[in-house]
N, C-alpha and C positions, 0 to 999 in steps of 0.2 A: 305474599306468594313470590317465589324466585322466579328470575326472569326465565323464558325459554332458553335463547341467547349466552351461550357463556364466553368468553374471553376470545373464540374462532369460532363462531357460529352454534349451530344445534348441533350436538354430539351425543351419540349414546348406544345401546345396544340394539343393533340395525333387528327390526320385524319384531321387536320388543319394546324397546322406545322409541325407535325411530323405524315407523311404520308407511306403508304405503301410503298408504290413508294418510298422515301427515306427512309427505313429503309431496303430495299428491296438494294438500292445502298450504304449503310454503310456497307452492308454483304460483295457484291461485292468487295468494295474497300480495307475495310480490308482487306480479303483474302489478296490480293496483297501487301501490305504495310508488314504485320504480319506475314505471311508465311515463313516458312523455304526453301530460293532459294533453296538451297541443293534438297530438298524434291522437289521441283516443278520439277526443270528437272529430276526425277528420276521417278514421274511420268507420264511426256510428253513421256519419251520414253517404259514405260510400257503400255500407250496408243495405241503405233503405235504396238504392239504385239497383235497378233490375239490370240495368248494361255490367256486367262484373268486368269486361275488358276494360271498362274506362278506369280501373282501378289502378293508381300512381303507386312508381314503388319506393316514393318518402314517406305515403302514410303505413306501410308494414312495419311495424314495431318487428324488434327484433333481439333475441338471446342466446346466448350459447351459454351451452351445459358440456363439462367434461366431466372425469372422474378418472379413480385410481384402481388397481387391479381386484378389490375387494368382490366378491362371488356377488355379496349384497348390492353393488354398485350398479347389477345388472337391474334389477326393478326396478330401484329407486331414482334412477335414472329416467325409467320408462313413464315412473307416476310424477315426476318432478316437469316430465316436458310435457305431461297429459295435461298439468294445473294451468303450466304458461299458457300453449296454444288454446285449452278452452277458455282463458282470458282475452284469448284474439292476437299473439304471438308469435310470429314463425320464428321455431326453433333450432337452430344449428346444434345439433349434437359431433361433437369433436370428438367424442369414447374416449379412451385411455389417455391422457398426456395431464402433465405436471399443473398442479393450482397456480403458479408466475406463467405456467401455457395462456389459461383460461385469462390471467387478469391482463397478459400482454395483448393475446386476441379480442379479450372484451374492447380494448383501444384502439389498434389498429382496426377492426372492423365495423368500429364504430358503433357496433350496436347499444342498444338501451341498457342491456345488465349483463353479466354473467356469472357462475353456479357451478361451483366444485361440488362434487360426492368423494369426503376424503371425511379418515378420520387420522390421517397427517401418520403418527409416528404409535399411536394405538393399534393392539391387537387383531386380529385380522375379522373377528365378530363384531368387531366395535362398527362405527361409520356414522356421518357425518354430512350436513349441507352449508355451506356459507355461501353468502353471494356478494356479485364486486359492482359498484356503481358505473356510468358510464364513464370510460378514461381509465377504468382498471384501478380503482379503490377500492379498499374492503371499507364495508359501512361502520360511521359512527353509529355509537349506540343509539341515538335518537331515530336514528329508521327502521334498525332494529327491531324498536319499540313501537314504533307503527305498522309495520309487516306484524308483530305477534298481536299487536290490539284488534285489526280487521282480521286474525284467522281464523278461516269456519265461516264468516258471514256471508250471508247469501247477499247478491248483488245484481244486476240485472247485465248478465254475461251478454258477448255479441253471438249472432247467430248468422246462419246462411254465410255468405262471403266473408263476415267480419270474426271469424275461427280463421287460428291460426294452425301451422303446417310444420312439421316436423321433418328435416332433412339431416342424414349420416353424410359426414364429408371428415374421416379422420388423417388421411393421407395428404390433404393439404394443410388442415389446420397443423398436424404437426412437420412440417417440412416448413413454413412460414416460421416457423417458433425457431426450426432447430437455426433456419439459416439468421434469423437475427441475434440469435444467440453466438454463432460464430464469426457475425460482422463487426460483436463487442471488440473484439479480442485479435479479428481479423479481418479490419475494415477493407472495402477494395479500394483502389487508389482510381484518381479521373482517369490514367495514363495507361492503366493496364485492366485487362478483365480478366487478369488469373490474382485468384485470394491468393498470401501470400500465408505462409505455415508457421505460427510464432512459435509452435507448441515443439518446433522437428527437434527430434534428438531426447526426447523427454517420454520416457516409462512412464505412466501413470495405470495403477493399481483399480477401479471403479466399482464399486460395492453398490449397487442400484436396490438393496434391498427388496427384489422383487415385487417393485413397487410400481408408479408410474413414469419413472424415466429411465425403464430398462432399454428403451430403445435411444432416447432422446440422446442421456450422457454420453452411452458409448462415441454414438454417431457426432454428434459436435465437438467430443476429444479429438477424433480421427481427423474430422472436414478443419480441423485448426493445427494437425499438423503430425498430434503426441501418439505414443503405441500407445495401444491401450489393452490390458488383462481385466477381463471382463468377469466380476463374480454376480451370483446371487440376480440373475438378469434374464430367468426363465419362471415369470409370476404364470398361477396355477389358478386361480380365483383363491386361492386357502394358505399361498405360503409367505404372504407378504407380510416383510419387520419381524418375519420368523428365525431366531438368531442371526435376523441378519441387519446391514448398515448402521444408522449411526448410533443406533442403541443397543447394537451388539457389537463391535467393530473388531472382534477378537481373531474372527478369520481373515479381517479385510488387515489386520497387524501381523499376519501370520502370513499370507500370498504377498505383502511387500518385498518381506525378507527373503522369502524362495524365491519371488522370480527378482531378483537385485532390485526391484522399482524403484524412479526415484521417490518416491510417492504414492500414498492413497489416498480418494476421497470416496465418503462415505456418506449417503444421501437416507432420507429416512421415505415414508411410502409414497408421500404427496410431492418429493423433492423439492420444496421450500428451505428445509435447509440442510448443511454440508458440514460432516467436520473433515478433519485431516490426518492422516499419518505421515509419518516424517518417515527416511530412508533405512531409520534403523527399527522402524515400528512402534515407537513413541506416539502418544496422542497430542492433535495440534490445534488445540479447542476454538471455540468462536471466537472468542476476547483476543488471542493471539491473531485466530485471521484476520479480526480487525484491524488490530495492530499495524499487523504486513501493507493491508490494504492503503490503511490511512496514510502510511509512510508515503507510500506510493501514492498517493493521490496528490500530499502536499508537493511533494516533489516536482509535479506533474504542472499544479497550480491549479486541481479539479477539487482541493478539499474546502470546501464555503468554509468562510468564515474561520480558518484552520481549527475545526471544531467534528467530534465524530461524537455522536448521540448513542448509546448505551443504556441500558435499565440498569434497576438497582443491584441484582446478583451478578453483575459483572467484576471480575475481581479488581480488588483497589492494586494491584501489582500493573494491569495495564493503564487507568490511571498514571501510574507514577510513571511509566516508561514514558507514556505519551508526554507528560507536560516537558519532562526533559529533551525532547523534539520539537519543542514549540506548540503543541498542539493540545487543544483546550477537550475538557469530554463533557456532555449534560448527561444527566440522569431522567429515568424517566421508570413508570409502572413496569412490570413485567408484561410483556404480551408487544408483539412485533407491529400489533396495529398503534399502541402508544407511541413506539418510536416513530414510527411512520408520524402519526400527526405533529408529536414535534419537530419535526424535519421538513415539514410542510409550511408551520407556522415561523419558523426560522430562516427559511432556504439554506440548511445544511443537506450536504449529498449524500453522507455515508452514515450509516448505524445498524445497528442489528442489536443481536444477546448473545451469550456466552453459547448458548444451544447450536448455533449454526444459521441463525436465519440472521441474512444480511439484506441491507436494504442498499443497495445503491443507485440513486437516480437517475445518475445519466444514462441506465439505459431498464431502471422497471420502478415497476409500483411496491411493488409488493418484495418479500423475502423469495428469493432465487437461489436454491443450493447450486443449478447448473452453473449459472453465471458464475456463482462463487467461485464452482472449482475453475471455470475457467480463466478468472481473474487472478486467483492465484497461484497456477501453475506458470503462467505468464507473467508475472514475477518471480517466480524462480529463475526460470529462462532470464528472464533481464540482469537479473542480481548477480548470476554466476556461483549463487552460494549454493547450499543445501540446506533444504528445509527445516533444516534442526537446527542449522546456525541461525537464521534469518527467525526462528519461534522463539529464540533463545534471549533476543530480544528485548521481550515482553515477558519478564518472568512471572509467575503466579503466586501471588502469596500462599500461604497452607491455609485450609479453611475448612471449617467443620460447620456439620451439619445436621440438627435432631430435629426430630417432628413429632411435637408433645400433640399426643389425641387427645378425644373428649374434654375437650377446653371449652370455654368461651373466647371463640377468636376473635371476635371484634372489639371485645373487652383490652385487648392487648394493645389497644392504641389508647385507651384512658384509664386504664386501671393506676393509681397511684403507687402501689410498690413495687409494678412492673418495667413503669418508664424510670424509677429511681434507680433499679440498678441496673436498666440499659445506660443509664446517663455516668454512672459507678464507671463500669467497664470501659465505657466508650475512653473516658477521662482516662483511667488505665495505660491504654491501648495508645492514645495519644494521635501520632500521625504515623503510627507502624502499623496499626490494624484499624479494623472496622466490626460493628456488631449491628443484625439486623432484624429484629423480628415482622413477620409478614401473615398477614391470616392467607389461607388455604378459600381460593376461590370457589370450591366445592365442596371443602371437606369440613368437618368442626375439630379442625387443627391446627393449629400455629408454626409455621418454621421458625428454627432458631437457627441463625449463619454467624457465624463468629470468622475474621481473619485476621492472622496475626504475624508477626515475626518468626515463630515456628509453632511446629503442629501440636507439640503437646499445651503452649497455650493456647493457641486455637481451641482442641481438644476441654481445656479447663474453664475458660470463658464460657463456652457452648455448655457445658456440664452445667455451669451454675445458675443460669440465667433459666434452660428447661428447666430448672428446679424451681427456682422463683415463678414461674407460669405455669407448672403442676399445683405449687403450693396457694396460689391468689386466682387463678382463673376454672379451676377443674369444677366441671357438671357435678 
């Protein structure tokens, strides 16, 4: 049976698959899984006391719950903090702000857990729950796996005094968010208590996808300094990632150019992560903002280990740029939680994926498109360059891309004539390209990514190799 759980939490067609009813028992179970034992029995026996004022307020457990503009977000929200509090939980609902909001506030407020309702950069029927450990971590799969093994079981809930309480406080959680998000970028100094403005003199284009940081972005561009041209930043419950941000970015390339900006960024629904436009309306992908970033970091002497953490579809073009900077890259699975935990178990600061989700520690847990843009508009400013120069960089190999269905995808990591002629091409390819196949965490299909010295072999490698996993793995 496949897990609940896929690669960012439980996702899927909100009131169809993802129902009240289960998100009402994700509350539930959490509790239990997440909770501080300590705290539970300290609880249970402040329950059995008839004085309820002598109740301390170390033993209240405690969670926050946000979400992102989806219409759906509205129940799911209301049966998700139903589950927590009748586990004996008071709940902080923050409403609308960014999944790096929730995992920043999950730390700062110390609470025991917190729980985005986001289905990230999916259609606006889609939706989604993941939840972040104390300290603003997304969980390993092992708890995961224990939240889905106790859901549904009955258990012997608190009652009287030991239910927990549900309180709205959205005006502070996101003001807390926005102003550490602009002390990254623009710290205050011991000597002065006016922030100082790195961003002044600097156009930035904001494409918020009418998502959850239609307020957030605008407003910490601003409080850092930069003008900011606002699109797509009036969410409806219905129009979120709707031709718009970073999976659509065609009008956020298009308001560059009209209004002269130096720059756009471009955030997707949950604002986890951010791509770029450049001054001419060019696109300035993840791998490149890495790039930018890392440079700046070694520079700085904040990059560990001079080494930035990347997954496997990052292209080998940033690779090569980096080593010739002195700076090392590791690989890692696809999914923003892997990089995170090797960055954890390494004490490297920087990594993301070519998508736009960056990780940078010294000031989150989790993947932050805001932070993004605003770390690198703030390099722009320092560099003096233009965005295009400074992408230019980090050039991108060409790189193809096929997705052979009805396969057997897991077969494609031991099937014999499959690895032979990944191993053909690779040899091929040499130290100009790369070839990679990856089974489809969902789907029963294989990617085939080929890169190479130009597109049309790109193109040809890619050709031949989905042929070879039509011909040796097809259902």
């Amino acid at each position: 049976m496949p897990r609940m759980f896929g690669t960012d939490g439980v996702r899927g067609l909100a009131n169809r698959d993802l129902t009240a009813q289960l998100a009402l028992d994700l509350g539930d179970a959490a509790v239990r899984v997440l909770g501080d034992k300590s705290a539970v029995a300290s609880a249970v026996e402040e329950k059995a006391s008839s004085d309820t004022s002598s109740r301390s307020a170390h033993a209240r457990r405690r969670a926050l719950i946000g979400r992102d503009t989806r219409v759906s977000g509205d129940f799911l929200a209301s049966a998700l903090a139903a589950g927590m509090s009748a586990g004996g939980f008071d709940v902080i609902d923050a409403g609308i702000i960014p999944t790096p909001g929730v995992a920043f506030l999950t730390s700062v407020l110390n609470v025991e857990m917190g729980a985005v309702i986001s289905a990230s950069h999916n259609p606006m029927p889609d939706n989604g729950i993941k939840f972040f450990a104390r300290g603003g971590f997304k969980l390993p799969d092992s708890k995961e796996d224990e939240i889905e093994a106790v859901l549904g079981q009955d258990w012997e809930r608190p009652t009287g005094a030991g239910v927990g309480r549900v309180s709205h406080d959205t005006t502070t959680a996101t003001n807390l968010y926005i102003d550490h998000l602009v002390s990254a970028v623009a710290p205050l100094s011991n000597a002065s208590t006016t922030r100082p403005k790195p961003l002044a003199g600097l156009r930035v284009v904001a494409d918020c996808a009418n998502g959850a940081t239609s307020v957030v972005a605008p407003e910490a561009l601003r409080r850092a300094g930069a003008e900011v041209v606002v699109i797509n930043a009036s969410p409806d419950g219905y129009n979120i990632n709707d031709h718009a941000g970073s999976t659509h970015p065609e009008q956020l390339q298009a308001m560059v150019k009209a209004s002269k900006a130096d720059l756009g960024v471009a955030f997707d629904g949950d604002a986890d992560r951010c791509l770029a436009v450049d001054e001419n309306g060019n696109m300035v992908n993840g791998d490149q903002i890495m790039g930018i970033l890392a440079r700046a970091k070694k520079a700085e002497g904040k990059l560990n280990h001079d080494t930035l953490v990347v997954t496997v579809m990052s292209n080998l073009g940033l690779k090569l740029a980096l080593k010739d900077m002195g700076i090392s890259t590791v690989q890692t699975n696809v999914g923003d939680r892997y990089v995170l935990e090797e960055m954890l178990k390494h004490d490297y600061s920087l990594g993301g994926e070519q998508s736009g989700h960056v990780i940078n520690r010294e000031f989150a847990t989790t993947g932050d498109g805001t932070l993004t843009a605003l770390t690198l508009c703030r390099e722009v400013v320092r560099s003096g360059k233009k965005l295009s120069q400074m992408a230019a960089d980090f050039p991108q190999l060409p790189q193809a891309l096929v997705n052979v269905p009805n396969v057997d995808k897991m077969a494609s990591k031991t099937n014999a004539a499959v690895l032979a002629a990944v191993e053909k091409e690779s040899k091929l390819l040499g130290d100009t390209g790369r070839v990679l196949l990856r089974p489809s965490g969902t789907e029963p299909l294989v990617r085939v990514m080929c890169e190479a010295a130009t597109q049309t072999q790109a193109d040809e490698v890619c050709a031949r190799l989905a042929q070879v996993v039509v011909d040796n793995l097809k259902l």
